[in-house]
VMD Tcl script that draws the C-alpha trace (Angstrom):
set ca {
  {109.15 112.52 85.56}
  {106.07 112.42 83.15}
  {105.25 108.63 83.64}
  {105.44 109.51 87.90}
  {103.14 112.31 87.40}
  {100.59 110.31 85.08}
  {100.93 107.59 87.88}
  {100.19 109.96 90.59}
  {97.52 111.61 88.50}
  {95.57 107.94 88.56}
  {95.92 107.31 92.23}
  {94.56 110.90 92.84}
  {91.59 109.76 90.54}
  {91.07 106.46 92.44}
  {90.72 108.11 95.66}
  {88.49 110.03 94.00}
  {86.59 107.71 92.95}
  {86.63 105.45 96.04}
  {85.26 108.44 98.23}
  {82.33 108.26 95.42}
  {81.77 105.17 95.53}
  {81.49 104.90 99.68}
  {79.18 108.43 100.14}
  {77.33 106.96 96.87}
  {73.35 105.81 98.59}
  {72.68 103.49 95.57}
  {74.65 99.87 95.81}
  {74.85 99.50 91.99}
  {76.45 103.11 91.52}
  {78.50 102.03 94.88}
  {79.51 98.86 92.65}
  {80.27 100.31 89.66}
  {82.89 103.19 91.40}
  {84.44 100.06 92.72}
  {84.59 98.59 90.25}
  {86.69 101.26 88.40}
  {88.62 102.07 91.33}
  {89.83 97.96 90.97}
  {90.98 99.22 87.20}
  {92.51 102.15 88.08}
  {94.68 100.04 90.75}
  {95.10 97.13 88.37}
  {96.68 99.98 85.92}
  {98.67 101.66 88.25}
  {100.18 98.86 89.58}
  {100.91 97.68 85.81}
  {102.73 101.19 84.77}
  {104.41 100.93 87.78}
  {106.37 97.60 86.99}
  {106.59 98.84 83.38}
  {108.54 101.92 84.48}
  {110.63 100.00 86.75}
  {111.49 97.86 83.72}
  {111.70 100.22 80.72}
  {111.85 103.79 81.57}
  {114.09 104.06 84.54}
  {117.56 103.42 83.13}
  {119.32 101.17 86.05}
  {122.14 98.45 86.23}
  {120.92 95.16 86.91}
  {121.65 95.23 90.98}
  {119.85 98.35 91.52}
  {116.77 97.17 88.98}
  {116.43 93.88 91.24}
  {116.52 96.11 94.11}
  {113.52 98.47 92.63}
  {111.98 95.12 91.53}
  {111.80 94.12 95.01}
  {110.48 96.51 96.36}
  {107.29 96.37 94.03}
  {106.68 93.33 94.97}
  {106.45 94.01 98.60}
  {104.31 96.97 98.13}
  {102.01 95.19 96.04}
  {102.28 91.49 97.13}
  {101.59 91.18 100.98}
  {102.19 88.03 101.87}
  {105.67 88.20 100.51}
  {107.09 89.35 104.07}
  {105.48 86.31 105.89}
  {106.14 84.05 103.35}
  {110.27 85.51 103.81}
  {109.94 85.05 107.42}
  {108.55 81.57 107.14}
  {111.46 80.44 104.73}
  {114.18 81.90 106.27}
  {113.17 81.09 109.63}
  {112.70 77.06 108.68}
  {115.91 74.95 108.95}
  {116.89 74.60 105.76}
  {115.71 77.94 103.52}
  {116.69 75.46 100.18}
  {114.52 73.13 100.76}
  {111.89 74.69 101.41}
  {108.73 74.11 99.84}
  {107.56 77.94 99.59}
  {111.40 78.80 98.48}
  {110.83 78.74 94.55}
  {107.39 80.96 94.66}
  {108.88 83.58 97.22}
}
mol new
graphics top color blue
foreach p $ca { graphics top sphere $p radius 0.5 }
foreach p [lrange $ca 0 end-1] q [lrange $ca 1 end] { graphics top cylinder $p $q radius 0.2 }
display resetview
């Protein structure tokens, strides 16, 4: 419960921030929000897989599951790349099969 909160706590500070950083009238203090919003999201993202994998106490089908569904939130092209593998003729031997 502690480790969602802090999470939610950082996305409420990069939307913060990213609202600064667009009214901001100055392109290096515009820069410089963005470029701490692109932390913030990089260390969100980062707790996020770490509390899938250590705090949240699952069996192995239900932590693949969770697993899973970070990467689809945070990986975009996974979907095509499924549909594109599983839609070819033979999903095995596919050449994208090994990275999706």
């Amino acid at each position: 419960r502690v480790s969602k909160n802090y999470r939610s706590v950082i996305r409420a500070c990069m939307e913060e921030m990213h609202q600064v950083a667009i009214a901001a009238k100055d392109p290096a203090c515009s820069h410089r929000f963005s470029s701490q919003v692109s932390i913030l999201s990089a260390m969100e993202l980062i707790w996020n897989l770490c509390e899938i994998l250590f705090i949240e106490v699952a069996p192995a089908g239900p932590l693949l599951l969770h697993l899973l569904d970070w990467v689809r939130l945070h990986v975009c092209e996974v979907d095509n790349l499924l549909a594109d593998v599983l839609g070819s003729e033979n999903p095995r031997k596919h050449e994208s099969f090994w990275k999706l």
